[in-house]
ROMIKE-584122 format. One record per residue (C-alpha): residue number from 1; z, x, y; chain. Coordinates in Angstrom, 2 decimals. Layout:
BEGIN
{NUM; {Z; X; Y}; "A"},
...
//
This chain:
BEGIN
{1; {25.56; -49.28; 50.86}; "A"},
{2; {26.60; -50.09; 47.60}; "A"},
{3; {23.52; -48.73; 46.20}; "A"},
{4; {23.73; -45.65; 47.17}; "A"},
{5; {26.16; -45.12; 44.47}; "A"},
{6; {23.66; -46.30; 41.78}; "A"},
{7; {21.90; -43.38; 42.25}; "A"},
{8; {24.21; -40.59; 42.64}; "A"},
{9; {23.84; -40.08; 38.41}; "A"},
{10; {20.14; -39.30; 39.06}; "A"},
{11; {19.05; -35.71; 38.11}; "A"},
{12; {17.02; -33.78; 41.79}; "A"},
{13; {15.66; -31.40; 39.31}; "A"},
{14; {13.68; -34.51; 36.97}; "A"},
{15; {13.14; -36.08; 39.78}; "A"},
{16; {10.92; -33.37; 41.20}; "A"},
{17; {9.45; -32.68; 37.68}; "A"},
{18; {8.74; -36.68; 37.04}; "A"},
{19; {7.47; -36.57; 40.50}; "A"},
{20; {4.99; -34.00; 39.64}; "A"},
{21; {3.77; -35.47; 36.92}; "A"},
{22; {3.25; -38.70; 38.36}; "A"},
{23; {1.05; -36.80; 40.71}; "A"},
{24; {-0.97; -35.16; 38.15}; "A"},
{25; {-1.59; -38.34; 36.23}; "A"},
{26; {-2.80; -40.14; 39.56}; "A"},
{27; {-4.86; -36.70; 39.99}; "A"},
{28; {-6.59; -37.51; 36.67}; "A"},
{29; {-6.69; -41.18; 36.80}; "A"},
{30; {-9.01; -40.33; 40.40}; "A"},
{31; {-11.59; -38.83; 37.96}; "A"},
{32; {-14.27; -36.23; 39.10}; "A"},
{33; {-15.17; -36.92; 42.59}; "A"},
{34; {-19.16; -37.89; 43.03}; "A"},
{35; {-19.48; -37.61; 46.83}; "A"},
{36; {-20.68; -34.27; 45.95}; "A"},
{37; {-23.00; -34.88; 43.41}; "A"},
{38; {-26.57; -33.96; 44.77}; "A"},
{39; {-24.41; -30.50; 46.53}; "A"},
{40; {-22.99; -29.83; 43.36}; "A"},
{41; {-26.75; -30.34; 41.54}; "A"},
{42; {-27.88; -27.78; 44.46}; "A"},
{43; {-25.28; -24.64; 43.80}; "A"},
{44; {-26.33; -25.29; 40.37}; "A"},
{45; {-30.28; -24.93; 40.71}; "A"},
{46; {-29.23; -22.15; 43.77}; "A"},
{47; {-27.39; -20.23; 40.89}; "A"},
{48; {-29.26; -20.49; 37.88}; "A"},
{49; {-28.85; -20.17; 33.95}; "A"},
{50; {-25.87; -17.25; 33.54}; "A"},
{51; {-25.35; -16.99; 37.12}; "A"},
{52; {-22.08; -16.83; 38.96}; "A"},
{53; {-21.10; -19.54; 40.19}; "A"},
{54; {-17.14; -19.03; 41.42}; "A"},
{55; {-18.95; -17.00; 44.33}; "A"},
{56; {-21.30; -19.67; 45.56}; "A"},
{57; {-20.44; -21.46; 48.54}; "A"},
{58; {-19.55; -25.18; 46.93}; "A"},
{59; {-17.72; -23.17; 44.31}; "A"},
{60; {-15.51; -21.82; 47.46}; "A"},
{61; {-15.21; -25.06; 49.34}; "A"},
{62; {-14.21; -27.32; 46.18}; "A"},
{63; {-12.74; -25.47; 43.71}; "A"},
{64; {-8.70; -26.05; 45.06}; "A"},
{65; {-9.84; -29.80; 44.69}; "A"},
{66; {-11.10; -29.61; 41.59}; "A"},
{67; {-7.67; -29.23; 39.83}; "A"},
{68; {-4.72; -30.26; 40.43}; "A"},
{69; {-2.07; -27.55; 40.68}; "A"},
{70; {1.10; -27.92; 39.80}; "A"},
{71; {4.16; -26.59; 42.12}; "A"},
{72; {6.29; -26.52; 39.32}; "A"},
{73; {4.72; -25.74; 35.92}; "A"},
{74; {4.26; -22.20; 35.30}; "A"},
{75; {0.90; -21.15; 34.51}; "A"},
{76; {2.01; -17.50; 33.92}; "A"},
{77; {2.66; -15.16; 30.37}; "A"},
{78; {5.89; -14.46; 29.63}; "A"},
{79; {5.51; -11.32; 31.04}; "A"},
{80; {4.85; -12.58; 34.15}; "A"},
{81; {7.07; -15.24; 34.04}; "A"},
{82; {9.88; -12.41; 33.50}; "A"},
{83; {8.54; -10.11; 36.28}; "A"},
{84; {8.96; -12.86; 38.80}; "A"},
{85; {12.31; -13.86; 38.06}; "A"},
{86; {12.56; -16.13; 34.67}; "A"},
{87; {12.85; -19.08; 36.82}; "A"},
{88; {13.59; -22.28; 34.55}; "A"},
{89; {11.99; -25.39; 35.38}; "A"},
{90; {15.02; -26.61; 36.69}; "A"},
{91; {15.29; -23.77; 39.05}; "A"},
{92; {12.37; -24.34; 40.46}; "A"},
{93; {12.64; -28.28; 41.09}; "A"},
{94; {15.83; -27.43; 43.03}; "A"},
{95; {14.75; -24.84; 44.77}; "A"},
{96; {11.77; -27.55; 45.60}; "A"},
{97; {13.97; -30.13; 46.91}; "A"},
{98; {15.82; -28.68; 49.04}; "A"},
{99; {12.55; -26.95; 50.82}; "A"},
{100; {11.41; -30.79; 51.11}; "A"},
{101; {15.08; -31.39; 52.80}; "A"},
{102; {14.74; -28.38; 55.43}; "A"},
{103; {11.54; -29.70; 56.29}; "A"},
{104; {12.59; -33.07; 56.62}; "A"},
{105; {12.07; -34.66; 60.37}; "A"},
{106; {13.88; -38.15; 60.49}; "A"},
{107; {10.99; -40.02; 61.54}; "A"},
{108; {11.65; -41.63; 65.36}; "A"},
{109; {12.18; -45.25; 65.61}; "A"},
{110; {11.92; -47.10; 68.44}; "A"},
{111; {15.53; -48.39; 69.94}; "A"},
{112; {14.03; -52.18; 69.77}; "A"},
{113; {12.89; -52.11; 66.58}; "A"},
{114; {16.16; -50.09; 65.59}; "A"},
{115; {18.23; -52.63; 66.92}; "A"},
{116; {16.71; -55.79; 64.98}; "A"},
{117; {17.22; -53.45; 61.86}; "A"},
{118; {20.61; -53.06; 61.86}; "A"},
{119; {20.84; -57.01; 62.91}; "A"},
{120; {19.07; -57.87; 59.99}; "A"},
{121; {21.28; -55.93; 57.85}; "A"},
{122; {24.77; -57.32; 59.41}; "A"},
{123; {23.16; -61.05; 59.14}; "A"},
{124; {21.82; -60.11; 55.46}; "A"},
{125; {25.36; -58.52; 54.52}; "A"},
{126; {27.09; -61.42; 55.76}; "A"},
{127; {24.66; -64.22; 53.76}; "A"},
{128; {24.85; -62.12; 50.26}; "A"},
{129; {27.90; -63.21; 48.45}; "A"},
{130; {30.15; -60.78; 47.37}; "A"},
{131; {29.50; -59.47; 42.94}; "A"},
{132; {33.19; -59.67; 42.91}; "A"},
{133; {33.43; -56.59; 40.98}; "A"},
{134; {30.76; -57.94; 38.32}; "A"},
{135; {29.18; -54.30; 38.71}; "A"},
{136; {31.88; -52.31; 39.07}; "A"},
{137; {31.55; -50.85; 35.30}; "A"},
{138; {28.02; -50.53; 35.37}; "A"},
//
């Protein structure tokens, strides 16, 4: 319990950003996928030299898996930035979290398994001496 305190100083709105970033950098340490290769190979012999190729088919099916897109980086001008609000970064991550709380379902747990929880807990509690304050002006 005590550690919910510890993180009571921690910004929601970095914490969505640094989350978000920490997805895009896992998005680009994946790499191109190469399931698709021979598919890929075939839109581009089925379009040609100078052809279009965002209305093909594969284009269609793979292109929102292509890139990663970002929830909370704005892509937008500055005029469109302004038209839709001049929402700050900030505004945004908030406005982000606490979607991801209203959607939130506490996930059911079985009474059994509930039980030797909360008995692990009370038997951990009561092995862990106490800091005696050690942390108290951390």
């Amino acid at each position: 319990r005590r550690n919910l305190y510890t993180i009571m100083h921690c910004s929601t709105a970095k914490f969505m950003v640094d989350a978000e970033q920490c997805a895009m950098a896992y998005r680009m340490a994946e790499g191109p996928r190469w399931d698709d290769f021979d598919e890929a190979l075939a839109a581009v012999r089925d379009v040609g030299p100078g052809g279009h190729y965002l209305a093909h088919p594969h284009t269609q099916d793979n292109f929102q898996r292509a890139f990663y897109m970002p929830k909370l980086l704005d892509n937008n001008n500055i005029e469109q930035w302004m038209a839709n609000g001049s929402k700050s970064i900030t505004e945004r991550a908030l406005n982000l979290a606490k979607a991801k709380l209203n959607e939130y379902e506490e996930p059911k747990l079985d009474q059994a398994v509930n039980d030797e929880l909360l008995d692990y807990i009370a038997r951990r509690e009561s092995e862990i001496p106490d800091d005696g304050g050690l942390n108290e002006d951390y």
